[in-house]
C-alpha positions in Angstrom: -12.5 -127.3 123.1 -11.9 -130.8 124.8 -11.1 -128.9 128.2 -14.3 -127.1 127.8 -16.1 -130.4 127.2 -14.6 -131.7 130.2 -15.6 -128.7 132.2 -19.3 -129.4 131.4 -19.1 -132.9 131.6 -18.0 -132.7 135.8 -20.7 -129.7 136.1 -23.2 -131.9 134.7 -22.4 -134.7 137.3 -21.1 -133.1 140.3 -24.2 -131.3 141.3 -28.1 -131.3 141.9 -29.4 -128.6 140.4 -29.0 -126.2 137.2 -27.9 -122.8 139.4 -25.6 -125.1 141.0 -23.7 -126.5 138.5 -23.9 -122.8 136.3 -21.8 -121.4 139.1 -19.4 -124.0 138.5 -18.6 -123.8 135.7 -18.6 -119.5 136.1 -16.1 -119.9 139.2 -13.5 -121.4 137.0 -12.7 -118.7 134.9 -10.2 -118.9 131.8 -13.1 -119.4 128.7 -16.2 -119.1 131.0 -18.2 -117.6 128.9 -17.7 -120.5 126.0 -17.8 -123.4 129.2 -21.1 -121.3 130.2 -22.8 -121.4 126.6 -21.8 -125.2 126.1 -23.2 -125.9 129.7 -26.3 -124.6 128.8 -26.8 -126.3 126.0 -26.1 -129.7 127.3 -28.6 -129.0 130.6 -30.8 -128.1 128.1 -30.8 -131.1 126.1 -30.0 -133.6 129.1 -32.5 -132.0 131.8 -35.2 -130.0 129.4 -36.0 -126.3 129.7 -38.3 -126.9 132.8 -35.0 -127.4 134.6 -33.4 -124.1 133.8 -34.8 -121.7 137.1 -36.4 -118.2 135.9 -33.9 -116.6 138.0 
């Protein structure tokens, strides 16, 4: 759990944008789909839904 944290925590600041960061944290691999679920949530909360593209 702390690695996925982690994971979502350099996502969230190593990028500009949502898609970005989303294919981040998907290129890694291992637990991606957990990383993926927890990035969304924190983009979410940190950025708002306006930020999440309708692609």
């Amino acid at each position: 759990m702390v690695d996925i944290l982690a994971v979502v925590q350099w996502a969230l600041s190593s990028t500009d944008d949502f898609r970005s960061r989303l294919l981040k944290v998907m290129n890694l691999g291992d637990d991606s789909d957990t990383a993926e679920s927890m990035y969304g949530l924190f983009a979410g909360t940190v950025y708002g839904f306006a930020s999440i593209s309708s692609e």
